[in-house]
C-alpha positions in Angstrom: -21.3 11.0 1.0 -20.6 13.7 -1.6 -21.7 13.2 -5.5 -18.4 13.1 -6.6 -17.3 10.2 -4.1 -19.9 8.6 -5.3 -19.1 8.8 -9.6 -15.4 8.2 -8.1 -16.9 5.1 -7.0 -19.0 4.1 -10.0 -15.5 5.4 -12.3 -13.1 2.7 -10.3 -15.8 0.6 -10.4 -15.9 0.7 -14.6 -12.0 0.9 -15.0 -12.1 -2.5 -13.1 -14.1 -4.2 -16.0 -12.7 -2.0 -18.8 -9.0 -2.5 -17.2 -8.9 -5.5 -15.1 -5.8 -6.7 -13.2 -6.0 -9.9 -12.6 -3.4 -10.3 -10.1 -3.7 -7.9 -6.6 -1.0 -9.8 -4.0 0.7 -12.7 -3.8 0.9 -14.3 0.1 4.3 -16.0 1.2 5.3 -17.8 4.1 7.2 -14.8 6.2 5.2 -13.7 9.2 6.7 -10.2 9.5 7.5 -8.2 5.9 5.0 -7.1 4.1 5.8 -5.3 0.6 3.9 -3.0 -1.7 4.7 -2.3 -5.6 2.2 0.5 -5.9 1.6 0.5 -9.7 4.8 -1.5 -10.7 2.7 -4.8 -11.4 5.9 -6.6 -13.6 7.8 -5.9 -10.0 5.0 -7.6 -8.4 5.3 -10.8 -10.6 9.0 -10.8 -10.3 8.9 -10.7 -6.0 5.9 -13.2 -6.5 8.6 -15.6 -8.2 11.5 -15.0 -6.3 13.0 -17.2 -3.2 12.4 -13.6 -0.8 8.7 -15.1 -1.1 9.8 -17.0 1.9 10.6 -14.1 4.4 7.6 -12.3 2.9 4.2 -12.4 3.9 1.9 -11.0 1.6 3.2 -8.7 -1.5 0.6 -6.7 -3.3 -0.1 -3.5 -5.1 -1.7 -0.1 -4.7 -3.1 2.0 -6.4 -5.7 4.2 -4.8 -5.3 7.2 -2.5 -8.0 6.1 -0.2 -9.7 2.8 -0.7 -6.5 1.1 -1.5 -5.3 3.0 1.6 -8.2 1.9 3.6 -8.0 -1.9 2.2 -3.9 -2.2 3.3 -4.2 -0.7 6.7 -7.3 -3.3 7.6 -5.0 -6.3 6.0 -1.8 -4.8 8.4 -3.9 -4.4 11.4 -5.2 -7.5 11.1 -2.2 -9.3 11.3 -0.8 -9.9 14.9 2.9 -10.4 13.0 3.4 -7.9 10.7 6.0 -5.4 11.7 7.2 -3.9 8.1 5.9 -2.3 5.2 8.6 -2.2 2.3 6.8 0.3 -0.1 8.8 0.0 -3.9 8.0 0.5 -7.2 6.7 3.1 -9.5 3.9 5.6 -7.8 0.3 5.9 -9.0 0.7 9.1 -11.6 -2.5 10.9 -10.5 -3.3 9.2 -7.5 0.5 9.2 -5.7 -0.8 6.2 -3.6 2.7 6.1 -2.1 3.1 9.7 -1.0 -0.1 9.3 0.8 1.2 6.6 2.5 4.4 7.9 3.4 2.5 11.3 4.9 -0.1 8.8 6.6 3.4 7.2 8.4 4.2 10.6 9.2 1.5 13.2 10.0 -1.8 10.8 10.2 -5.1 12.3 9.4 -7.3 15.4 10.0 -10.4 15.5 11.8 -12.1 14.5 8.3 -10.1 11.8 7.5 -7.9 13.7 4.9 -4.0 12.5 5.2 -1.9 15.6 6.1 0.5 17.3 3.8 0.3 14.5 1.0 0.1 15.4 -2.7 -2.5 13.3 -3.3 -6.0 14.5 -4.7 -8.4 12.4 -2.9 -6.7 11.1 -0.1 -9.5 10.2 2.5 -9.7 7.6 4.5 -13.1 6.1 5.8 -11.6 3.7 8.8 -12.1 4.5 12.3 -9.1 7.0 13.9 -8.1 4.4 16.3 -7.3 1.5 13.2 -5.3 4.1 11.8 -3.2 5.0 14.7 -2.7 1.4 14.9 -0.8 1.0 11.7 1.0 4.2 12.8 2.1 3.0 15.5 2.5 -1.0 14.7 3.5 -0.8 11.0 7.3 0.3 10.1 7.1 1.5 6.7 10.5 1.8 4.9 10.4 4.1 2.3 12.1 2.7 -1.1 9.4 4.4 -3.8 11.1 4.3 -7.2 13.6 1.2 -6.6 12.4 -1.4 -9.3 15.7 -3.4 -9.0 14.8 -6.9 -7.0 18.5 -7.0 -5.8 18.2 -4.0 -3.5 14.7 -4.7 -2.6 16.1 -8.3 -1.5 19.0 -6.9 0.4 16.6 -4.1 2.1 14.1 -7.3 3.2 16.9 -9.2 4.3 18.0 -6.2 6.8 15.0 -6.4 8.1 15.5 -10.3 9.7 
């Protein structure tokens, strides 16, 4: 593990107690949608509120390129229903949490661990290559970055069944 993992580590680790967010997800009673807000957290509450909470099963945020990463993939994985990820909302400005997502969907990793092609600055993931391929594989993910509205977030879940 490199030095500057490692003050990456102790940096998030600060930001949670000079920054906290109280709030990470919000479960529901779907069994096979789940979505992410990436950094929009006032989308969050307003999907945490909202009937849809019933054909959802878990909403939450993201905001890390590779922990965050890592921490969503074991939650997908471990569910035997989930068949959707609806990623929405705002990116992460600096960590682009959502493109590295996206290019996880499509490209995977390299023999490091590094998500191909994605913007992102620090976009390793520390999970065996086999849990990976199984959210490649398992996990939809449908792509609606930068929608905020809850209509068309609503419609887009209803689609799905």
């Amino acid at each position: 593990m490199s030095i500057r993992y490692k003050m990456e580590i102790v940096a998030g680790a600060v930001c949670k107690k000079l920054l906290p967010i109280p709030i990470s997800s919000f479960s529901g009673k779907g069994k096979t949608v789940a979505v992410c807000t990436l950094s929009s957290l006032d989308l969050l509450q307003a999907i945490s509120k909202d009937e849809i909470m019933n054909k959802i099963l878990i909403v939450g945020r993201l905001y890390s390129e590779n922990k965050g990463i890592d921490d969503l993939i074991n939650y997908c994985t471990n569910s035997s229903t989930l068949k959707y990820l609806v990623l929405c909302g705002q990116d992460t400005r600096g960590h682009y949490s959502g493109d590295a997502l996206i290019k996880l969907g499509l490209y995977g990793v390299d023999s490091v661990g590094r998500i191909i092609n994605t913007k992102a600055p620090r976009p390793y993931l520390t999970l065996k290559p086999e849990v990976i391929e199984k959210f490649r594989s398992d996990i939809q993910i449908i792509d609606m970055r930068e929608v905020c509205k809850l209509e068309e977030i609503k419609l887009r879940i209803d689609d799905l069944g």
